[in-house]
Structure formats: structure tokens, C-alpha cells
PLY file of the C-alpha trace (Angstrom):
ply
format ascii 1.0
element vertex 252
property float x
property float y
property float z
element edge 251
property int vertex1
property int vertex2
end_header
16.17 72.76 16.88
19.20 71.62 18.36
17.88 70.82 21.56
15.00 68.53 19.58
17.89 66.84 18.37
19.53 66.10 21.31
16.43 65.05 23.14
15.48 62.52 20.22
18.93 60.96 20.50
18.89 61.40 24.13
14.99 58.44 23.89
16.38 56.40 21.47
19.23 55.85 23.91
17.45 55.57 26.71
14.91 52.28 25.08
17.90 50.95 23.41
19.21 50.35 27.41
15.95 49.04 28.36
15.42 47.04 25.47
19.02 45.59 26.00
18.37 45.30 29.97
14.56 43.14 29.02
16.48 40.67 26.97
19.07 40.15 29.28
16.86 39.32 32.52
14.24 37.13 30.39
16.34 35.64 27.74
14.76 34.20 25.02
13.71 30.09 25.19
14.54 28.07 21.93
13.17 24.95 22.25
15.84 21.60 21.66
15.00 18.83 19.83
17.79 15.94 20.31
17.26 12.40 18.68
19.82 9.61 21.23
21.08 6.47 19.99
22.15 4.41 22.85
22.23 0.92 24.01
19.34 -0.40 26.64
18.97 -2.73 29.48
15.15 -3.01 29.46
13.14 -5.14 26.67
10.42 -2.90 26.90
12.22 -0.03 25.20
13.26 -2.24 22.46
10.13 -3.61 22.09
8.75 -0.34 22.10
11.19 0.88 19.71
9.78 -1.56 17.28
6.29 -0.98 17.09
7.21 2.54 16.34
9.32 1.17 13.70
6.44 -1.00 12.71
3.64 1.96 12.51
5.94 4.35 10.41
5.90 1.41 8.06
2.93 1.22 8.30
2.00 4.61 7.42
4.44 4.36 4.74
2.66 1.88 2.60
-0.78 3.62 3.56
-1.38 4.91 0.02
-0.55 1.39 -1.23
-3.07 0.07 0.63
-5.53 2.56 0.19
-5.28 1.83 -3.47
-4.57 -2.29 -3.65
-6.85 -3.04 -0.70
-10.05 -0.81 -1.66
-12.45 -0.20 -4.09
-10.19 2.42 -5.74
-8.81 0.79 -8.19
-11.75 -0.03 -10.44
-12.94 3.72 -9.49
-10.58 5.44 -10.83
-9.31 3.56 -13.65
-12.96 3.54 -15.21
-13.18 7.33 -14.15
-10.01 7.70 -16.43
-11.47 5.62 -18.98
-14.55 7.49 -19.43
-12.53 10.98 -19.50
-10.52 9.20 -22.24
-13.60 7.83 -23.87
-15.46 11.70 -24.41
-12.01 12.56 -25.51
-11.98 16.22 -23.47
-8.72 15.90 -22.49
-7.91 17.39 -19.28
-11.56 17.80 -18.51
-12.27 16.88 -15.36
-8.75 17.53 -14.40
-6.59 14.95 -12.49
-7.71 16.19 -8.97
-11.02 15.84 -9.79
-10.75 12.76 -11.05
-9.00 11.41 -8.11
-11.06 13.25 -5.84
-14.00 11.81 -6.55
-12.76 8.45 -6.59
-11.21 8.88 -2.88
-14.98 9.93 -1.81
-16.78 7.04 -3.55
-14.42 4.87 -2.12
-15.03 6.12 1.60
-18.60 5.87 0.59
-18.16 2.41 -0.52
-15.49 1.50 1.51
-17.58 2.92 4.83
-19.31 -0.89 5.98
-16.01 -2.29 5.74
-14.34 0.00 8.07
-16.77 0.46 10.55
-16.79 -3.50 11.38
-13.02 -2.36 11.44
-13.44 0.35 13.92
-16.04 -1.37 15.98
-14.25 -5.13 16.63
-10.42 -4.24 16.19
-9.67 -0.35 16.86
-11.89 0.31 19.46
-11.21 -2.69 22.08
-7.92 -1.98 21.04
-7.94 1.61 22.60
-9.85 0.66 25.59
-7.37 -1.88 26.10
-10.07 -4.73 25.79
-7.91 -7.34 23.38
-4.29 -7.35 22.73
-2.10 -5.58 19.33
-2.25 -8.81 17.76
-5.81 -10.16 18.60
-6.66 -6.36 17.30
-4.80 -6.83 13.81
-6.40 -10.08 13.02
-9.59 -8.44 13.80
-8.82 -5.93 11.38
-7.95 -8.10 8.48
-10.44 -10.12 8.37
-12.83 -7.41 7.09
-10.90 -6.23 4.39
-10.00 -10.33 4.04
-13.61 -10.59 3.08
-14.00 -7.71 1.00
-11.44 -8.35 -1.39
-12.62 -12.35 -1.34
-15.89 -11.26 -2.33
-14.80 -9.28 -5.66
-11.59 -11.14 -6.80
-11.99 -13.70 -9.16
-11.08 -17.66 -8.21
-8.76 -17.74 -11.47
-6.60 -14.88 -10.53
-6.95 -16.41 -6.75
-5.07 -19.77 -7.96
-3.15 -18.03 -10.26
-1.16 -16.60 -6.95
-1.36 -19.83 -4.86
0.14 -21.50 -8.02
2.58 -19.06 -8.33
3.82 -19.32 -4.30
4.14 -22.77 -4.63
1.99 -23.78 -1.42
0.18 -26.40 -0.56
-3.18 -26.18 -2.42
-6.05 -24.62 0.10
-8.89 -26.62 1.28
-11.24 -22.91 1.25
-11.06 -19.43 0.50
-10.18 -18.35 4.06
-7.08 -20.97 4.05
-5.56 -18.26 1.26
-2.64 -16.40 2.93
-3.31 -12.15 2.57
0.03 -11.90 0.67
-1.46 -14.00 -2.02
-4.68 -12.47 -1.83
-3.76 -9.14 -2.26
-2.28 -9.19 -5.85
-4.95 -11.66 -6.79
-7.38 -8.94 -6.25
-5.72 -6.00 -7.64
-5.39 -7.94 -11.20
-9.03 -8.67 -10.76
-10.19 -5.38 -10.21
-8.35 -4.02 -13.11
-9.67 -6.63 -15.66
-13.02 -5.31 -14.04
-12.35 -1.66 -14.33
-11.50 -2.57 -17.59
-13.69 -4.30 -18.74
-16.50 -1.53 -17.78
-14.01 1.07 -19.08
-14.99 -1.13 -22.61
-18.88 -0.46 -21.88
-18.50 3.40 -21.99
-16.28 3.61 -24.72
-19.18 1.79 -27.09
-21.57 4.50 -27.57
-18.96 7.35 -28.32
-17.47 5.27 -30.80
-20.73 4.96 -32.72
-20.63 8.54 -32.18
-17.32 9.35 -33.94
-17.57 6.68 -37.08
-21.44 8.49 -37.63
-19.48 12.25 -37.65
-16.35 10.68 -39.46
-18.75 8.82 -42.41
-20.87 11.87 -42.42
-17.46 14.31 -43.23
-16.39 12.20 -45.82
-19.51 11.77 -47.20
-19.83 15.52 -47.58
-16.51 15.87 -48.80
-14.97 17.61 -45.70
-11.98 16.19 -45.63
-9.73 18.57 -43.61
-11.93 19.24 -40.80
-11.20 17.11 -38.20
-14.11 14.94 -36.62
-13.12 15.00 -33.63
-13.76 18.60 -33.65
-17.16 17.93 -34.35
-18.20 14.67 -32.46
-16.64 16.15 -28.86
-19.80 18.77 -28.86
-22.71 15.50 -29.59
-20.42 13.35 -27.47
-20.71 16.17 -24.43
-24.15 16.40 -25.64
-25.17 12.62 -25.70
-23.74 12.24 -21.66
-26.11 15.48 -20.63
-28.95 13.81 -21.89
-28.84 10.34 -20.55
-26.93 11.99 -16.80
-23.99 10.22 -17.40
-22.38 11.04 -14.05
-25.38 9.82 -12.38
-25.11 6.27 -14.44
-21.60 5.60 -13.89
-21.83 6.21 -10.44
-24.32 4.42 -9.43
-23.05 1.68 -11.89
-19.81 1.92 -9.99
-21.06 1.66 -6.48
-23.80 -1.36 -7.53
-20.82 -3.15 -8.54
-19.57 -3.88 -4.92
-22.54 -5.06 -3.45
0 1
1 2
2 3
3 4
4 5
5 6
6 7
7 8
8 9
9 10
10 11
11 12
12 13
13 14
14 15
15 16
16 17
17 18
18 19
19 20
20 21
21 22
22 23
23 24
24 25
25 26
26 27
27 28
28 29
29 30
30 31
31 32
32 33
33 34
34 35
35 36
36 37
37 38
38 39
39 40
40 41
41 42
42 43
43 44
44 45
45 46
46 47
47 48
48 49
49 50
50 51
51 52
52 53
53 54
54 55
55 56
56 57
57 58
58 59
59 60
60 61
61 62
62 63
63 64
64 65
65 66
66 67
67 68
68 69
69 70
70 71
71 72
72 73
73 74
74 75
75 76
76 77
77 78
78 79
79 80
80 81
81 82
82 83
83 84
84 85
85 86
86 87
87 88
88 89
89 90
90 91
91 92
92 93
93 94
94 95
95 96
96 97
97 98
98 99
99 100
100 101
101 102
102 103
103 104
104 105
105 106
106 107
107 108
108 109
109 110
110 111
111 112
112 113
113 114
114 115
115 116
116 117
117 118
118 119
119 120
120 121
121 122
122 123
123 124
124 125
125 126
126 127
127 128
128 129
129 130
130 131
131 132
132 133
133 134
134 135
135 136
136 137
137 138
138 139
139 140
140 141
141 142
142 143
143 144
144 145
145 146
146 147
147 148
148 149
149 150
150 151
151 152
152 153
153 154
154 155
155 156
156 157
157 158
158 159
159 160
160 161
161 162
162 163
163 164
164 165
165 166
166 167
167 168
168 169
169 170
170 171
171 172
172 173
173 174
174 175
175 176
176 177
177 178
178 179
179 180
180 181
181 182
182 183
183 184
184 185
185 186
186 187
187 188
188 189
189 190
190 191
191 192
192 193
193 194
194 195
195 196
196 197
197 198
198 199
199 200
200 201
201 202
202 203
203 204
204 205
205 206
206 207
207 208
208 209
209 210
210 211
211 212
212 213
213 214
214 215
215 216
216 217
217 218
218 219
219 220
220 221
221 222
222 223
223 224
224 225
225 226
226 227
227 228
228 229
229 230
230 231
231 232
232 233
233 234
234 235
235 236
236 237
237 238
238 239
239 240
240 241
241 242
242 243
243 244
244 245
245 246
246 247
247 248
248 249
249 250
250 251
């Protein structure tokens, strides 16, 4: 038994050396990473340094302009609205919500970007037309999107507002006007369709509340009662389907 021991102790040893002898001939890489501040002589690594600068702006303000430069907007506010309006709380949830209105924004978002992609992004890449020639392509798209939906009140209300001299057409309006000009207008639309859906569930809960009273069920709440003919009501007439389609009809 003794001897067991001894030869146990005696292997342990023995791979504790070899282990020991492994690491030291074939040490272990850790990879650096080292960030250098210095002064340069060449204007290409300044200018260089600045269009990095530039895109991590850029990406920065990406969910900004995802949702003040897109359809989103309108989505999801009316989405919200008509959540609000069938009065089921948390049902869809939040993600859901938002979810969908990412999709149906890539869906209705996908003409727009593709003229992007084909006459800015890609002669970009192959080297075709130069950074700035690529980000005036690239506007004018989106320029004409938003155009096309916001409304020529909000639009002055802006170039009022900047104080410039008044534009001879649409296209003379700077993008820094036109941007806020067309989030205000979207939300008065979303709005204004948010109004739409809320109609028939109203109608809804003053029938259940009159009916209550009439009956002299005063401490039951309607709302308990209206939120199953409410559900009921949007089944019927494939509400998802309707605001949808409403939705995506609105941009064309």
C-alpha cells in the first residue's frame, strides 16, 4: 500500500515537471491592444482620422435616423395607439410592438434604399464616384421620401423658423429644415389615424357602460366586460390585416 503511495506521488511529480517544462518553452501569447496619441506629419492620417471620427458619428445618431428619417414614426405610434385603443395593456408587449414596426418599415422603407444602394453605396465601393458625390447620392432618396409625405405647412413652418431666404421649390429646402418638418408631420398623421381606430371601441365601451347602468350593475367595471367584444369585434373584421395594409397604403 505504501509503495502505491509512493508511486502516485512519485506521477504527479513527474507531469507537474513536464507541465512546468511545456509552459516554459511555448509560453502563452496574450494579445496587446494599445490606442497612441501622437502628433503627424502627413495630411492623410489626419484626414483619415476624421472620417473615422465622422462614421462613429454617424453610427451614433443611426437610431435617430432610423426613426426621424423613415416610415417609423407613424408605424409605431399608431401601433401604440391601437394597443391603447383595445385597452389590453401590455398585450402585444413592447418588443412586439416595435418589432413589427422595424419590419414594416424595411418593407416600406425597401424602394428607398435600394435606389440608395444602387447609385450611392455601390459606386462608392467600387471606387466609381467620390465620398461626397456618394453622400449626395444618398440623400437625395430619402430627400424625396420625406418631401413626398411632409406637409407644405409644417415645411414653411421650419424655413420660417431658420430665418432663410424664402425657397423658389421644394428641392431648394435645406435637409436640416426638412427633417423636423417631417417628423411633426408624420406624427399629426400617426395621429390622426391613431383617432380612426379609437372610434369603433369607443362605441363599444359607452354601449357596455349604458347597458351596466341600465341594468343596475353598478360596481362591475365595464371595462371588464367591453375588453372581451372589443378583442372580439378586431377577430372578426382581421384587424391586423386592416391596419397594416392601411399603414403601408399610406406611403405610396
Amino acid at each position: 500500500m505504501r509503495n502505491k503511495k509512493i508511486h502516485i506521488i512519485l506521477v504527479v511529480v513527474l507531469l507537474l515537471i513536464i507541465f512546468t517544462t511545456a509552459v516554459d518553452a511555448a509560453p502563452l501569447a496574450i494579445p496587446k491592444i494599445g490606442l497612441d496619441i501622437g502628433s503627424s506629419e502627413n495630411p492623410q492620417d489626419v484626414a483619415l482620422s476624421l472620417q473615422i471620427i465622422a462614421l462613429l458619428t454617424i453610427l451614433s445618431l443611426a437610431p435617430a435616423i432610423l426613426i426621424l428619417m423613415t416610415s417609423f414614426t407613424r408605424i409605431v405610434v399608431v401601433l401604440s395607439f391601437l394597443r391603447n385603443a383595445l385597452a389590453t395593456q401590455q398585450m402585444p408587449p413592447n418588443q412586439v410592438i416595435i418589432g413589427l414596426a422595424l419590419f414594416l418599415t424595411f418593407f416600406t422603407m425597401a424602394p428607398v434604399w435600394s435606389d440608395v444602394n444602387e447609385n450611392a453605396l455601390q459606386p462608392y465601393l467600387q471606387g466609381e464616384i467620390a465620398q461626397e458625390e456618394a453622400l449626395s447620392k444618398a440623400v437625395q432618396p430619402m430627400r424625396e421620401f420625406m418631401i413626398k409625405q411632409t406637409r407644405e405647412k409644417d415645411l414653411a413652418l421650419f424655413v420660417n423658423l431658420s430665418k432663410m431666404p424664402q425657397p423658389n421649390t421644394v428641392e431648394d429646402v435645406p435637409t436640416y429644415a426638412l427633417i423636423p418638418a417631417f417628423a411633426i408631420s408624420e406624427l399629426k398623421t400617426a395621429f390622426q389615424m391613431g383617432f380612426i381606430i379609437y372610434i369603433p371601441f369607443i362605441v363599444i365601451d359607452m354601449v357596455i357602460a349604458s347597458t351596466l347602468m341600465s341594468m343596475g350593475m353598478m360596481m362591475l367595471p365595464p371595462m371588464m366586460i367591453s375588453l372581451p367584444f372589443k378583442i372580439l369585434l378586431f377577430i372578426l373584421v382581421d384587424g391586423w390585416h386592416l391596419v397594416v395594409e392601411t399603414l403601408v397604403m399610406s406611403f405610396r
